[in-house]
N, C-alpha and C positions, 0 to 999 in steps of 0.2 A: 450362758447358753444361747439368747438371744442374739447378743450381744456376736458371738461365733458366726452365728447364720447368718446375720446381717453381713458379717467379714464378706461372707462367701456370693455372697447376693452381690456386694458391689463390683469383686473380681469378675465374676461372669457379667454385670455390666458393662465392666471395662473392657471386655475380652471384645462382649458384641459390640461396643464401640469400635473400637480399634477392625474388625474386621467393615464395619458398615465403610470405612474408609482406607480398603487396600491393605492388607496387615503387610504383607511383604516389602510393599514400596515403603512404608513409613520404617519398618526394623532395618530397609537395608540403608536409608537416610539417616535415621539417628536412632541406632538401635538402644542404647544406650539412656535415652530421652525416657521412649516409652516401656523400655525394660522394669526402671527404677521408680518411676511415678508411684505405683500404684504402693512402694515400701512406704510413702508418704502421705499418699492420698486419702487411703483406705484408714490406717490410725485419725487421720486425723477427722475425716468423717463420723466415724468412731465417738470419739474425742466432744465435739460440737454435738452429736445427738445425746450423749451419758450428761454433758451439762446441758442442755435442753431439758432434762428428766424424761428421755424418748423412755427409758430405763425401769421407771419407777412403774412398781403396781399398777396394770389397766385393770385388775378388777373391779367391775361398780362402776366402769368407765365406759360409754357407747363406744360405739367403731368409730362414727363421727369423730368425735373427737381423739380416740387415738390416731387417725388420719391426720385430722386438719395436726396434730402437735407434731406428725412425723413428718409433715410437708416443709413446717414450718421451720422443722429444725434441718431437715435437706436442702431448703433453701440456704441455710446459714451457711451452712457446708460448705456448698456450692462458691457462695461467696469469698469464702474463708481458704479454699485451694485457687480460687482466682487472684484473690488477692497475695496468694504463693507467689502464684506465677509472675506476677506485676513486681513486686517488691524484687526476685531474683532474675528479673529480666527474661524470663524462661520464653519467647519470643517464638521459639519454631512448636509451639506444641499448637498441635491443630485445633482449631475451634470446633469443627463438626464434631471431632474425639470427643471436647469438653462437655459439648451441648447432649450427645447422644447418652454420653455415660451421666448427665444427670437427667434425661428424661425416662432412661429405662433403668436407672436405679431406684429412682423414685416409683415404677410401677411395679419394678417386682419385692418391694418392700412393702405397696399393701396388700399385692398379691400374699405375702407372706402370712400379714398381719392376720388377712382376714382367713385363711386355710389353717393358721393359729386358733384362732378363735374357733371356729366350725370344729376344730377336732377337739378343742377342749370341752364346747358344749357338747360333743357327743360322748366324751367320756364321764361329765358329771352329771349324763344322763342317763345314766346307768352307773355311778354310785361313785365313782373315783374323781380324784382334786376337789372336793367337797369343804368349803369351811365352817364347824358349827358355833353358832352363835346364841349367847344368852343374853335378854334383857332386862335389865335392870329399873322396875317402872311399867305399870299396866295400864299409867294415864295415857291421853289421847297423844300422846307424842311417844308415846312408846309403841302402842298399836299402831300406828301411823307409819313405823319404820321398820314394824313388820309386816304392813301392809305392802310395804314396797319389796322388802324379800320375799315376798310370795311371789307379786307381780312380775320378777326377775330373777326367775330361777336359774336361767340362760350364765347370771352369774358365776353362780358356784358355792352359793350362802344357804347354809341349812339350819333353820331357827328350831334352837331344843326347846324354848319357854321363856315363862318370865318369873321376874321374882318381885314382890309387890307387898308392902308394909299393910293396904287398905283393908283391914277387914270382911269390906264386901265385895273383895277381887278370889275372895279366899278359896279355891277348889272350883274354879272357874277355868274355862277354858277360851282362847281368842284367837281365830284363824287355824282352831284345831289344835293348839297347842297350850301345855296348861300353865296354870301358876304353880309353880315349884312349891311354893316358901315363902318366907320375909325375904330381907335385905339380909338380915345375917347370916340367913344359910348358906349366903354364898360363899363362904373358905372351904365347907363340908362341901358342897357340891362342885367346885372346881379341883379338888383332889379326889372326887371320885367320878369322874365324868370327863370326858374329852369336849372340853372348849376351847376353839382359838379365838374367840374373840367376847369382849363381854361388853355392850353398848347401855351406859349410861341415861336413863332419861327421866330424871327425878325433877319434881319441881324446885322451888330455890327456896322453900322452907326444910329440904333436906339437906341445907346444902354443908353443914357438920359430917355428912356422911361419907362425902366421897375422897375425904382423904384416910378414909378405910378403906374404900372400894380402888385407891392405886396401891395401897398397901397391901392388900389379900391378893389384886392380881401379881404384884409384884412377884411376892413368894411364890407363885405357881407359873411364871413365866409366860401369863395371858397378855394380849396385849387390850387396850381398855380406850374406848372412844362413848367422849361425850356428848350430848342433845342440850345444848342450855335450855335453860327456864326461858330466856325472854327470844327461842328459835322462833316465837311467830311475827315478828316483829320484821323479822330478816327478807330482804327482796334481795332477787335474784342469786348470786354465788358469794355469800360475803369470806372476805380474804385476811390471814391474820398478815399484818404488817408490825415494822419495829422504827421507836423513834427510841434512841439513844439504850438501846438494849429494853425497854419496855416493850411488849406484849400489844398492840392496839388492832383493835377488829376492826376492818372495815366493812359496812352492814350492807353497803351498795358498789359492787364492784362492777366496773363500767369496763368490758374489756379491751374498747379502744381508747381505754387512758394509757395500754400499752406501746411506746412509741412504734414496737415490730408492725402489733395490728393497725395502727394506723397507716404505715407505710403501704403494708399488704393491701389495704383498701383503698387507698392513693394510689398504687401502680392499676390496681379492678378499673376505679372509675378512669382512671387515665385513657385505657386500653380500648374498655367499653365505646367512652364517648369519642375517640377519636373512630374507632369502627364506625359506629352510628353515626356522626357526620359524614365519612366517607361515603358511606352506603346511602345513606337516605341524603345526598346533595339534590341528586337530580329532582325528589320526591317537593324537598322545599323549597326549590326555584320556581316551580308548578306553583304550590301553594302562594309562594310571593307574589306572582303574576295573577293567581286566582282574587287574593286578596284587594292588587289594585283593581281589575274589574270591575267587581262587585260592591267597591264600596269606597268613597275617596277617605285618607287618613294613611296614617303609619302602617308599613308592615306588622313593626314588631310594637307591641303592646308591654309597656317596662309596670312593674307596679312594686311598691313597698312591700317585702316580707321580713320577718322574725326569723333567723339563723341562728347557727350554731355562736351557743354561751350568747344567746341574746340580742346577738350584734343586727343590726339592721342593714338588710343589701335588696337590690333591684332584682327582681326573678325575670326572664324571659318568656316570651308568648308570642305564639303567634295570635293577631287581632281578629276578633273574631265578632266583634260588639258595634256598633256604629257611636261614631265621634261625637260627645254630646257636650252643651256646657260645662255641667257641673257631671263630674262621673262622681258618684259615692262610693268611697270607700270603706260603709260601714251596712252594706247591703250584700245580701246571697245572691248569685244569678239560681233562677229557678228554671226547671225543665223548657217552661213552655216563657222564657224572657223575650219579651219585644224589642226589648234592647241587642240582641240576638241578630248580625246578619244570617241568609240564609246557609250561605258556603261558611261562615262562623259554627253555625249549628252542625255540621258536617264533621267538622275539623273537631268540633269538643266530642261528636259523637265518637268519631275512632281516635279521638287522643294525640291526633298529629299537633294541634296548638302546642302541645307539652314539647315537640322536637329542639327548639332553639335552646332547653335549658340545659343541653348538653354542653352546650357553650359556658353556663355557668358552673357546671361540671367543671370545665376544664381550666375555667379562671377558679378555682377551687371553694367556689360558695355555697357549693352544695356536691351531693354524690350524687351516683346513679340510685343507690336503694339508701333509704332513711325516712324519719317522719315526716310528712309531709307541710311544710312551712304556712305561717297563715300572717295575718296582714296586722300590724298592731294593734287596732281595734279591737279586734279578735279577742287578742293575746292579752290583752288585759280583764276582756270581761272573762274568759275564761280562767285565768290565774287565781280570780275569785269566787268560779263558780264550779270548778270541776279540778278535784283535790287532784296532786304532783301530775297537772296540768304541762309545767315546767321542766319536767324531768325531761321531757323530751328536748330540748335545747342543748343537751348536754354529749348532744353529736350533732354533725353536717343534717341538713335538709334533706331529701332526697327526691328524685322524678318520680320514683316512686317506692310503696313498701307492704309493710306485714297489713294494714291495717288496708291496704288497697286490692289487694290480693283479696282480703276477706268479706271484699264485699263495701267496707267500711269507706265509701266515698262521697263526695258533695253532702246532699242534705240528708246526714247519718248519724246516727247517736256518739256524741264526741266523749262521751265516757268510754264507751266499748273501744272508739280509736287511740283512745289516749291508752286503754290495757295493751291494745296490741303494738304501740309505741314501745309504751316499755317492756315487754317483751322480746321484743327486736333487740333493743339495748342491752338489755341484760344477758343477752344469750343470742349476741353475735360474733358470727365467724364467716368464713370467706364462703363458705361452703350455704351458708344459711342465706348471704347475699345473691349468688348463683340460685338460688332457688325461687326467690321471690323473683331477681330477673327473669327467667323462666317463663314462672308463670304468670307473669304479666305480657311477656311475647303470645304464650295461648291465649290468653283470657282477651286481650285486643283483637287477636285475630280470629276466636273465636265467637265475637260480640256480644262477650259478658261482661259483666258490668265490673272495672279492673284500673 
């Protein structure tokens, strides 16, 4: 059905393409051209989002990310009838047609998404598309996952109870809903009770049980999802993978070990830092000249950082310090530094020193948004002093990021920065990166501390 409406969504983008560029003059050139496309287009569009999983279950699934998956598989698309056209020499079809039919296809497909969404939360908010759920387990991982279908009603998950072996869970209630029974009650209560789904969360001393528990949903045509015993262990989205047909969970999935999203953030930082150069030339020729002024030595200030998988590269700056024998590399500048020229102190105050490393943006040793890189020294004492300190090397550097935004800068608690590190990491998308851009554009311009 989806799948239908989408059809319909791309035809009338094609349609207002095709009119945004003279629909007449193009049918009576090659009527035949733009007649036939879309017998091609549209399938195959189609085609590239159902292998993307545009398709699959958003229940339980934000908008966010239904977005960023359906952007990303529009882009592929996009790609994918371009490179039609290239392969068949398809030469006269216009580029404005191409360009418009993928920028207003892609907006009325989250237009769609999200008017989707809005009508089904209003229908299961008032009692219809409902799915009820039983748990399996009243330990803290079993409340824990009905604490979240409470929280997210919006979904469409209705928790009947739980079922719980512990004696002292016995005639209890949690989030308002009670303990059924044991574990075995559960074949008697899914033949007499409407459940679509039965969630597992037993610890790993129960773990003889649960080839009952696909047995009894079996027979009643439930479907059955499990909470392992060692879920706390688990950071971020971890991913089941396969090496030679075995089963292997990966505990830390890093989403830009996918080559798609790396590219997606390769074309961001591309885009960004060559914008930003553009626009702030005239800003840094000022600064360059400020620079000699005020104080003889180099413009640009080069220093040793920790990069991505470790590697060590040159970050740019603009100079802001005065030229001294020995500079330390194993020292903080602190607010009120002597070392500190006065248009230096300026330049760190609104963050312009940071402009040149768009530059290393674009020789690609850092991004625009990531964690922000520190000097070996550092990186060592910290490795030993503040646990998956290193996790963050496990993407580009960035000008800047989560942990910047929050506050978390210079002389800041580098636990707190190292969570909001990985945090960034574990639950990055394009969309997530535009927001820390964002707000690092206010938070400088509105002189908070960013």
């Amino acid at each position: 059905m989806i799948a239908l409406s989408d059809a319909l969504i791309l035809l009338l983008a094609y349609a207002g393409a095709l009119f945004s560029k003279q629909v007449d003059a193009l049918f009576t050139q090659n009527y035949d051209l733009y007649a036939t496309t879309p017998l091609w287009l549209i399938p195959l569009c189609l085609l590239v989002y159902y292998l993307s999983e545009v398709y699959m279950p958003m229940r339980g699934i934000t908008f966010r990310k239904e977005a960023l998956l359906i952007i990303r598989a529009h882009l592929l698309a996009l790609g994918s009838a371009f490179a039609v056209l290239y392969l068949f020499k398809i030469t006269d079809f216009s580029r404005q047609v191409f360009i418009v039919f993928g920028l207003l296809g892609l907006f009325l497909l989250l237009v769609e998404r999200a008017l989707l969404r809005r009508t089904l939360k209003r229908m299961r908010s008032i009692g219809y598309n409902k799915k009820y759920v039983l748990i399996v387990g009243a330990g803290r991982r079993g409340r824990s996952f009905a604490q979240r279908i409470m929280k997210n009603r919006h979904f469409g998950y209705s928790l009947l109870g739980f079922l719980d072996d512990n004696p002292q869970n016995e005639g209890k209630r949690f989030f308002s809903r009670p303990v059924m029974g044991g574990v075995s009650d559960l074949p008697s209560i899914l033949a007499s009770t409407t459940v679509d789904m039965v969630v597992a969360a037993l610890p790993s001393a129960a773990y003889h049980t649960y080839s009952d528990l696909v047995s009894w949903c079996d027979d009643e045509g439930v479907r059955l999802r499990v909470i392992p015993d060692y879920y706390d262990i688990f950071v971020g989205q971890p991913r089941i993978e396969e090496f030679d047909g075995m089963p292997l969970l990966n505990i830390r999935y890093v989403p830009l070990d996918e080559p798609l999203n790396r590219a997606l953030k390769r074309a961001f930082d591309v885009v960004v830092s060559l914008v930003a150069v553009l626009l702030t030339a005239p800003v840094m020729v000022l600064i360059a000249a400020g620079i000699k002024l005020t104080s003889p030595g180099p413009i640009i200030f080069r220093q040793t950082r920790v990069g991505y998988n470790s590697r060590e590269f040159s970050i740019l700056k603009f100079r802001t310090m005065k030229i001294q024998g020995n500079q330390s590399e194993t020292t903080w500048t602190t607010p009120g530094d002597p070392r500190k020229t006065l248009f230096g102190s300026f330049l760190r105050k609104t963050s312009l020193d940071e402009l040149p490393q768009f530059f290393n943006v674009l020789r690609g040793e850092m991004s625009v948004v990531g964690p922000r890189p520190e000097r070996p020294h550092f990186v060592r004492q910290f490795k030993c002093d503040i646990p998956k300190y290193m996790i963050k090397h496990q993407v580009k550097p960035g000008i800047t990021g989560w942990a910047q935004v929050n506050g978390w800068r210079g002389n800041t608690s580098i636990s707190k920065r190292i969570e909001c590190d990985i945090y960034y990491i574990e639950n990055w998308d394009l969309l997530f990166d535009l927001k820390i851009f964002l707000l690092t554009f206010i938070k400088v311009f509105t002189g908070d501390k960013a």
